[in-house]
MMTF fields as JSON, N, C-alpha, C and O atoms, coordinates in Angstrom:
{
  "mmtfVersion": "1.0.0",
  "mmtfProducer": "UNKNOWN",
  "numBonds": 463,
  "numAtoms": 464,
  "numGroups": 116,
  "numChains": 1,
  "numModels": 1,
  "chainsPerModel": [1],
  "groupsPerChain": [116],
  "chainIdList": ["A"],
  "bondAtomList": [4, 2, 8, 6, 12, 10, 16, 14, 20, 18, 24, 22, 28, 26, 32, 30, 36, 34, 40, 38, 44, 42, 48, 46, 52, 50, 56, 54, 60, 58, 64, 62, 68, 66, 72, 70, 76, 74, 80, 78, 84, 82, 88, 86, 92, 90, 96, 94, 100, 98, 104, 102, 108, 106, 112, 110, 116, 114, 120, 118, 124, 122, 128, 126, 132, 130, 136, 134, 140, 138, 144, 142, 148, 146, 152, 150, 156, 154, 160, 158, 164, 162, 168, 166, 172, 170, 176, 174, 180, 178, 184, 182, 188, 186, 192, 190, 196, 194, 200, 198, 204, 202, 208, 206, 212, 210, 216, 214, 220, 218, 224, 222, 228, 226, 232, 230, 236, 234, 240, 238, 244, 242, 248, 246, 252, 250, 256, 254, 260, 258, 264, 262, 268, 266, 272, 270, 276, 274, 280, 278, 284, 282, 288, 286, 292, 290, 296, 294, 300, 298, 304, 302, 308, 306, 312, 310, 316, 314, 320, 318, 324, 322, 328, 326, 332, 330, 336, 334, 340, 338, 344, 342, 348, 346, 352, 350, 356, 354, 360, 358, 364, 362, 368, 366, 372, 370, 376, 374, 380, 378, 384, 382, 388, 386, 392, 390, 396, 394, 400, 398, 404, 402, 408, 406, 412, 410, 416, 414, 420, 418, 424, 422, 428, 426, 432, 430, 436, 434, 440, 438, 444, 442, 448, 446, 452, 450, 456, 454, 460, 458],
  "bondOrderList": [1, 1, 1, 1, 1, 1, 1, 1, 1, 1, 1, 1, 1, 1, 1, 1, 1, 1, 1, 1, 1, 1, 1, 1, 1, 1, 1, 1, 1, 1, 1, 1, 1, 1, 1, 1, 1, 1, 1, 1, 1, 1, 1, 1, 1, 1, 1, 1, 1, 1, 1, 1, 1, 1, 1, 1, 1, 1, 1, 1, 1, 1, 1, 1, 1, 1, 1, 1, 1, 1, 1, 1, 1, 1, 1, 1, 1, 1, 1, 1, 1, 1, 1, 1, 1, 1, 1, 1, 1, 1, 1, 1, 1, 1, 1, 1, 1, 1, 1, 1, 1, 1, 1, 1, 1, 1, 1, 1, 1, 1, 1, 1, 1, 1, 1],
  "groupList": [{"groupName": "UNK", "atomNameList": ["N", "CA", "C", "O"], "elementList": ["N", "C", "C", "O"], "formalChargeList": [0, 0, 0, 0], "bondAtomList": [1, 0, 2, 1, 3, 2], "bondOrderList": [1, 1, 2], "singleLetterCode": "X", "chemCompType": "L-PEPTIDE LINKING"}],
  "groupTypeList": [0, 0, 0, 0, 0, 0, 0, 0, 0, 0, 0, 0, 0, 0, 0, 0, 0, 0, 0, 0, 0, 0, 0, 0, 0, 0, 0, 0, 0, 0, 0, 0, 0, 0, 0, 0, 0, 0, 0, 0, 0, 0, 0, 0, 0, 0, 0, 0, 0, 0, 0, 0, 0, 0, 0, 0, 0, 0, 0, 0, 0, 0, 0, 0, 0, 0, 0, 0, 0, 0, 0, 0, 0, 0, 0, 0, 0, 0, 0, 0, 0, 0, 0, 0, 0, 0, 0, 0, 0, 0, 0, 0, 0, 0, 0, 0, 0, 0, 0, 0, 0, 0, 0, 0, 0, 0, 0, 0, 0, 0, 0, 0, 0, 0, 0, 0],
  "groupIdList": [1, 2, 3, 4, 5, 6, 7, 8, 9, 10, 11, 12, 13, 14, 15, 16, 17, 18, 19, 20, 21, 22, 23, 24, 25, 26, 27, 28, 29, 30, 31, 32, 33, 34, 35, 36, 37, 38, 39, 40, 41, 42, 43, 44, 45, 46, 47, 48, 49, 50, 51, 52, 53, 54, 55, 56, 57, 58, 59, 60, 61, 62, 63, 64, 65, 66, 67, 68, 69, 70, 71, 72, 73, 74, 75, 76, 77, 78, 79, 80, 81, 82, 83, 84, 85, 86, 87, 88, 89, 90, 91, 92, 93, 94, 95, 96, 97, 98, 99, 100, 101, 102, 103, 104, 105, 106, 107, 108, 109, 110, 111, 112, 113, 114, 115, 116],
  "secStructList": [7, 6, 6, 2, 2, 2, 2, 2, 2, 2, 2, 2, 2, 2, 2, 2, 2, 2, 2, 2, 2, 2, 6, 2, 2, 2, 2, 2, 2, 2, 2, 2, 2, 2, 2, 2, 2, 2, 2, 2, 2, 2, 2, 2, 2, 2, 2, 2, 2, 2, 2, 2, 2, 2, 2, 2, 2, 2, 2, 2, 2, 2, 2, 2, 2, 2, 2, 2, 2, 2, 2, 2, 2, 2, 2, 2, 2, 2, 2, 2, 2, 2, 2, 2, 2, 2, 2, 2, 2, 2, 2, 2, 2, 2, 2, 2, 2, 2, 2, 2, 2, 2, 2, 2, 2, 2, 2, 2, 2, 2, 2, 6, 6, 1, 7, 7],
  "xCoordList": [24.615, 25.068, 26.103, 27.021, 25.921, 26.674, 27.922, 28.804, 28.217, 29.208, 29.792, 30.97, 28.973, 29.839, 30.701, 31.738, 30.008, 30.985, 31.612, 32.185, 31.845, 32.815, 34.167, 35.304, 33.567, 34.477, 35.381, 36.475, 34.445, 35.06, 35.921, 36.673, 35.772, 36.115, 37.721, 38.772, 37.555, 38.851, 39.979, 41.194, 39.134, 40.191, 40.72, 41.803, 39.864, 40.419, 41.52, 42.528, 41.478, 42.228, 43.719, 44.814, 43.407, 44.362, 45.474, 46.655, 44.568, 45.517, 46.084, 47.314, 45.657, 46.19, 46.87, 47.841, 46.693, 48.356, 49.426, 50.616, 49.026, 50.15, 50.731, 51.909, 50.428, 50.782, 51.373, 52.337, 50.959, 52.385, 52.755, 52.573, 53.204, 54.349, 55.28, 56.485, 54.727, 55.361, 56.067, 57.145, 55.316, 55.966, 56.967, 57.873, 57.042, 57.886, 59.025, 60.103, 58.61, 60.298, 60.582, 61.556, 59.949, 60.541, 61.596, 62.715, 60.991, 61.476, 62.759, 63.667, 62.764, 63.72, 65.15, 66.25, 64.614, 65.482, 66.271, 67.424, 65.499, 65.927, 66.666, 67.746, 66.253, 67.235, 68.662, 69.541, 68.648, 69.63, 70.564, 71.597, 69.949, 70.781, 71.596, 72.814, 70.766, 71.401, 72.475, 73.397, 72.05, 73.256, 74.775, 75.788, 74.403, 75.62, 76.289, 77.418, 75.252, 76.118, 76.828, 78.042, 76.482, 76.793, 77.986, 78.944, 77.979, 79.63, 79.938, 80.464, 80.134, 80.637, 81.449, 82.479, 81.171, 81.408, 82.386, 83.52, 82.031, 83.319, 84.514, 85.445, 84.242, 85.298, 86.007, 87.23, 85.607, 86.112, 87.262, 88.481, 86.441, 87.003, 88.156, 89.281, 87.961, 89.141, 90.25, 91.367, 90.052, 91.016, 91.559, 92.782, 90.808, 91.922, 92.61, 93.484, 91.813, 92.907, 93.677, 94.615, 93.477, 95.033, 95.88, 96.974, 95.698, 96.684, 96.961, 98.178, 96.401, 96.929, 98.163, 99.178, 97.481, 98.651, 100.248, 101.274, 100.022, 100.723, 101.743, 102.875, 101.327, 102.35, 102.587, 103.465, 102.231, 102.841, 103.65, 104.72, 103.741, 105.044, 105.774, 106.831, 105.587, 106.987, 107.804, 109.01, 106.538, 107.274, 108.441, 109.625, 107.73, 108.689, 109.824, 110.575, 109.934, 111.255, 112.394, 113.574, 111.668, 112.327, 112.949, 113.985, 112.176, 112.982, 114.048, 115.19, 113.692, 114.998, 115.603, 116.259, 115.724, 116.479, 117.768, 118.852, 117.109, 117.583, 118.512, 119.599, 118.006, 118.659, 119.911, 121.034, 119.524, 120.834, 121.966, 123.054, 121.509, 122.227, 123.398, 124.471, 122.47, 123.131, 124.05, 125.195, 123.701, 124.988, 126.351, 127.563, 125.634, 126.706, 127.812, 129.021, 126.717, 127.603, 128.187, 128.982, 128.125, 129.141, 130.156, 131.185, 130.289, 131.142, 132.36, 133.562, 131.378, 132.678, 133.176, 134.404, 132.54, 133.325, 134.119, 134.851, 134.118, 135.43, 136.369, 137.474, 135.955, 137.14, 137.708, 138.793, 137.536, 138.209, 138.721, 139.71, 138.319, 139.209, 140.118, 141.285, 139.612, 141.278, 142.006, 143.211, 141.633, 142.534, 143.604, 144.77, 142.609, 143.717, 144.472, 145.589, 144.307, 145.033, 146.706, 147.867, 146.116, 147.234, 148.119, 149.341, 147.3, 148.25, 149.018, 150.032, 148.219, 149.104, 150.335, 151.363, 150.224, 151.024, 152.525, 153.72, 151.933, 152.946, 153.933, 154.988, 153.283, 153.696, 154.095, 154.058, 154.301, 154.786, 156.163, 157.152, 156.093, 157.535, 158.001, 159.133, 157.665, 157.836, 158.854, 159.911, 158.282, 159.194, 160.151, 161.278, 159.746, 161.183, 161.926, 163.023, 162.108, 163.41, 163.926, 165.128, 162.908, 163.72, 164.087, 164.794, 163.765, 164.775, 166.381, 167.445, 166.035, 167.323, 167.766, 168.989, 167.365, 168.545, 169.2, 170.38, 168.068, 168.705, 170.128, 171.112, 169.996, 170.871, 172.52, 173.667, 171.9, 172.855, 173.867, 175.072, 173.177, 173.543, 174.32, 175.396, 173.708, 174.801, 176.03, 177.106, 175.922, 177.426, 178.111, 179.259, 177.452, 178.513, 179.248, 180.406, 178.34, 179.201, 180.407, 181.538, 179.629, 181.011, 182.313, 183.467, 181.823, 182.899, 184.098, 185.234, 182.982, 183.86, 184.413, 184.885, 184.134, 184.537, 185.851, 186.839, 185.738, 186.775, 187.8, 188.811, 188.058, 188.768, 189.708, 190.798, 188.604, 189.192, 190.396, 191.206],
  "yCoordList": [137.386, 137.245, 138.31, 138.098, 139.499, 140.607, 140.349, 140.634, 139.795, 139.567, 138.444, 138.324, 137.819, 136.514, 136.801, 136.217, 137.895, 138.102, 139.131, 139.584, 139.868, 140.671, 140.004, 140.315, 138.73, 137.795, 137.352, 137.74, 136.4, 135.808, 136.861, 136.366, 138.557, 139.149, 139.526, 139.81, 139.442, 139.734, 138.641, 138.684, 137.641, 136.421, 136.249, 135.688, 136.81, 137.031, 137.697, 137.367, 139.114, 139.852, 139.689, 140.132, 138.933, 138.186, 137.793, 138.126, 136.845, 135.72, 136.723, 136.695, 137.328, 138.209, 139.102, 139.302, 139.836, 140.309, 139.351, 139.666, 138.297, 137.04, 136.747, 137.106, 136.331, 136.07, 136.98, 136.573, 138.265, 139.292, 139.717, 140.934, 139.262, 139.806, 138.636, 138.876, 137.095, 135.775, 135.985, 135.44, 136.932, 137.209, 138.515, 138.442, 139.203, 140.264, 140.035, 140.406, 139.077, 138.45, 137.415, 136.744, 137.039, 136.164, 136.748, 136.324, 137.772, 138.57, 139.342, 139.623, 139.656, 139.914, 139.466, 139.989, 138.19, 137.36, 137.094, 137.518, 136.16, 136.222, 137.385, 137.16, 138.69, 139.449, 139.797, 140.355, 139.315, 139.251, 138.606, 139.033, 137.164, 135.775, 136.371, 136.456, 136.934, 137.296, 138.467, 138.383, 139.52, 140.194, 139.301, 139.46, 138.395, 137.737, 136.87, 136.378, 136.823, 135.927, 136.849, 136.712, 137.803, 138.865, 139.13, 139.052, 139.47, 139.973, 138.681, 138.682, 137.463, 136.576, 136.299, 135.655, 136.654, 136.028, 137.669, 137.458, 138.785, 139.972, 139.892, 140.688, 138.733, 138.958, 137.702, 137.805, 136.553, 135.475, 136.197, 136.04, 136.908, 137.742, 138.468, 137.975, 139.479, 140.264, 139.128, 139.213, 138.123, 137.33, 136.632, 136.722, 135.857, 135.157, 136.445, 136.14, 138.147, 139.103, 138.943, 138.155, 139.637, 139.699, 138.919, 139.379, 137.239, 136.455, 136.514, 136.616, 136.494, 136.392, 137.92, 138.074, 138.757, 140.216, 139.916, 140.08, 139.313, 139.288, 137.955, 138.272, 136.923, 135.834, 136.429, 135.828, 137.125, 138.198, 138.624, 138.051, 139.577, 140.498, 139.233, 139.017, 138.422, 137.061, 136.974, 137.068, 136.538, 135.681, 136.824, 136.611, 137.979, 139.388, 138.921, 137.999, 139.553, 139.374, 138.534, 138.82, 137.105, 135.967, 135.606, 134.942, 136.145, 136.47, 137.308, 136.918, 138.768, 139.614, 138.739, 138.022, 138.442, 137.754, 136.309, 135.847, 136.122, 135.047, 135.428, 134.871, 136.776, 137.48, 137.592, 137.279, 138.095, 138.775, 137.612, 137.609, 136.776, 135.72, 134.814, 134.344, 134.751, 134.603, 135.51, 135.188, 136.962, 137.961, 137.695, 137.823, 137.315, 137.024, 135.936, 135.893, 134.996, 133.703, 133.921, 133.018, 134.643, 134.919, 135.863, 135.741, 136.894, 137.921, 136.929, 137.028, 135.601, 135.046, 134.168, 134.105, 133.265, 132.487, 133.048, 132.346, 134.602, 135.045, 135.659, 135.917, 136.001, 136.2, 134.977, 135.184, 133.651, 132.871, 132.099, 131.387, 132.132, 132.042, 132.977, 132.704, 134.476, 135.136, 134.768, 134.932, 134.197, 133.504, 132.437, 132.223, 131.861, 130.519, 130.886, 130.384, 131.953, 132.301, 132.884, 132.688, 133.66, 134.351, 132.985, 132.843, 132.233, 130.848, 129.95, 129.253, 130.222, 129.281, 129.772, 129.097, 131.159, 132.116, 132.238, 132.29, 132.246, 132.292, 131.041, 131.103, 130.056, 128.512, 128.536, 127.343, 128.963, 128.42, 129.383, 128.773, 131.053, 131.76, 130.714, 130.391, 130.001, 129.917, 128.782, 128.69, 128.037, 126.779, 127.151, 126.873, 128.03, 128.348, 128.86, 128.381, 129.831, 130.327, 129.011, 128.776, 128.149, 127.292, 126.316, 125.473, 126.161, 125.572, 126.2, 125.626, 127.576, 128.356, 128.177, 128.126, 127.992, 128.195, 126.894, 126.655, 125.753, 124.446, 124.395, 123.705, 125.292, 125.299, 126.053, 125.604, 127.435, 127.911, 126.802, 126.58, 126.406, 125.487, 124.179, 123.752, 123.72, 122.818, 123.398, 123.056, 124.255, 125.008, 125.624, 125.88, 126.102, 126.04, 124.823, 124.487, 124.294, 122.611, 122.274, 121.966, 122.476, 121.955, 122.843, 122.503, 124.094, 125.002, 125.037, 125.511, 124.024, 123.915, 122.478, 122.055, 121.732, 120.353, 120.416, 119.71, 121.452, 122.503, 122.673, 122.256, 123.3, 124.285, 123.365, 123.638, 121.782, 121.023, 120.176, 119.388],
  "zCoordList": [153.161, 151.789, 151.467, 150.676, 152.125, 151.804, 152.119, 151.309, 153.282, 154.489, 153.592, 153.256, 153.339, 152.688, 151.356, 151.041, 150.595, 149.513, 149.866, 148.875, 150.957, 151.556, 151.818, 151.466, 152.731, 152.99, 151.611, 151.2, 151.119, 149.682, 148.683, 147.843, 148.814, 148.035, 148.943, 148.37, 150.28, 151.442, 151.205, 151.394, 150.72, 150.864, 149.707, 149.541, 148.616, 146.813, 146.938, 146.313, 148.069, 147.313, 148.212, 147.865, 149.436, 150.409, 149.451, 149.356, 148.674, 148.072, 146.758, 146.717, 146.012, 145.157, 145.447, 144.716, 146.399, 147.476, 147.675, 147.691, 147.812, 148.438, 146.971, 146.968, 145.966, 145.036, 144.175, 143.528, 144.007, 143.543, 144.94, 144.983, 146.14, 146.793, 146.465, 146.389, 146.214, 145.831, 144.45, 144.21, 143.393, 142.317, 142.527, 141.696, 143.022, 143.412, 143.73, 143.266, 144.969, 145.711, 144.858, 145.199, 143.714, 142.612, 141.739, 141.449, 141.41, 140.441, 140.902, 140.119, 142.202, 142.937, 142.814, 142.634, 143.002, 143.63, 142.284, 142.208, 140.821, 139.842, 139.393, 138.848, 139.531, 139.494, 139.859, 139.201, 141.088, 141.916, 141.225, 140.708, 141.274, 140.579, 139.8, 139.957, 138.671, 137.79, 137.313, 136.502, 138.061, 139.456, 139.359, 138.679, 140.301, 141.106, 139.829, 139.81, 138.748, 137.881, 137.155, 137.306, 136.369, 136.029, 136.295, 135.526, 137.453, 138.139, 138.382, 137.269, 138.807, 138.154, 137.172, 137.369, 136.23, 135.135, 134.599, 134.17, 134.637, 134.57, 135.727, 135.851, 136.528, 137.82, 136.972, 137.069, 136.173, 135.934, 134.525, 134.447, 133.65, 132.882, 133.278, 133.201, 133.648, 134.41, 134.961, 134.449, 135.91, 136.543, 135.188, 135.08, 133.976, 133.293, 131.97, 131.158, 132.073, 131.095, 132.086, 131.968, 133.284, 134.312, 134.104, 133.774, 134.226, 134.424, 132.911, 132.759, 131.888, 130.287, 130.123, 129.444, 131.042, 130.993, 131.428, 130.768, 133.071, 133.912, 132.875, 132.509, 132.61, 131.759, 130.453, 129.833, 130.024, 128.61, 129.367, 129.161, 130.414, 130.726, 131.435, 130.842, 132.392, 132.621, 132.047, 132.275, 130.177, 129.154, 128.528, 128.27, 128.399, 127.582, 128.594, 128.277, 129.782, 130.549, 130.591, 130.795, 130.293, 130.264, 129.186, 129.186, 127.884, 126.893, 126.935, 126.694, 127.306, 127.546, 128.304, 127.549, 129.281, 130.358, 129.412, 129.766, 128.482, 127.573, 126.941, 126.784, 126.381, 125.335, 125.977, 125.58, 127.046, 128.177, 128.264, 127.688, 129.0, 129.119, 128.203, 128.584, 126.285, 125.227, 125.248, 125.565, 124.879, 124.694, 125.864, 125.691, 126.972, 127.694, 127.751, 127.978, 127.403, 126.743, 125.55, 125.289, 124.829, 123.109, 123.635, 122.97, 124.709, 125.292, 125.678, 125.432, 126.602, 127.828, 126.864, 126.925, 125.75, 124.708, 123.853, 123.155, 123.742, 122.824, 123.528, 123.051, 124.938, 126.05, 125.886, 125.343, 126.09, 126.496, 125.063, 125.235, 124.024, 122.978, 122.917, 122.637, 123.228, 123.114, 124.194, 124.006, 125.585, 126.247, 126.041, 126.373, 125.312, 124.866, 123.874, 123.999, 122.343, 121.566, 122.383, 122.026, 123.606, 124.099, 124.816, 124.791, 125.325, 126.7, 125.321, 125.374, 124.224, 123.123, 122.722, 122.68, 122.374, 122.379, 123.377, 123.084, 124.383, 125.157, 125.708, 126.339, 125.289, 125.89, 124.261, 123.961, 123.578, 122.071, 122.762, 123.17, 122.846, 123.227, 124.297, 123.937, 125.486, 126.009, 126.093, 126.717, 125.362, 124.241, 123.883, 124.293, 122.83, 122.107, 122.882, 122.592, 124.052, 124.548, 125.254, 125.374, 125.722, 126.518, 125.816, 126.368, 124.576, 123.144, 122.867, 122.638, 122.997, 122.785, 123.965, 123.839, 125.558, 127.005, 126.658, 126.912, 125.845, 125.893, 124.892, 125.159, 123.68, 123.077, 123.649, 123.645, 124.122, 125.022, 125.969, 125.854, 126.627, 127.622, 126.957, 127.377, 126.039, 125.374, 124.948, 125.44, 124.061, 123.754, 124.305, 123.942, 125.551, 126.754, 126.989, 126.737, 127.501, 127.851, 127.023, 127.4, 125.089, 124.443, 124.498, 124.237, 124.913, 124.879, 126.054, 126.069, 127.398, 128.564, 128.947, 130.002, 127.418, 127.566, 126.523, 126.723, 125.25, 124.737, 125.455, 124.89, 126.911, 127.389, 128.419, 128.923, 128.58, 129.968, 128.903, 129.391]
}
């Protein structure tokens, strides 16, 4: 009888060892999980501030880059209006003297159709 509840009390406490080492490595493990989700979820964080950082500074640049580009385009469109002010300019003198060689040149003629 003794033996038997020696036994029965060996195998109680068998199974009650087995069952918090079963809850231990439960608890463990859930821990863990929750661990791995944990950092998870600050690694998911961090990756979409980064990329929200990294396309803020793109977008800044690309703006400057815009900016740049406009100023450059209003620089080369009033270069080249003062270009054409000057090619108008000069094709207008350019006219007129050869209005005046044309005139020259006629009154020569009458002067040497004069003389024949």
């Amino acid at each position: 009888l003794d033996m038997r509840r020696q036994y029965e009390d060996a195998i109680r406490k068998a199974k009650t060892n087995e069952e918090k080492a079963k809850e231990d490595w439960e608890a463990k493990l859930a821990s863990e999980i929750s661990r791995v989700r944990q950092e998870s979820t600050n690694e998911a964080t961090q990756l979409f501030k980064h990329r929200a950082e990294v396309w803020e500074r793109e977008n800044a640049q690309l703006r400057e880059s815009k900016k740049d580009v406009q100023n450059e385009l209003v620089h080369c469109k009033n270069g080249l209006s003062e270009a054409r002010e000057m090619y108008d300019a000069k094709m207008a003198q350019h006219a007129k003297v050869l209005s005046e060689k044309e005139h020259e040149i006629i009154d020569i003629r009458s002067q040497l159709a004069v003389k024949n």
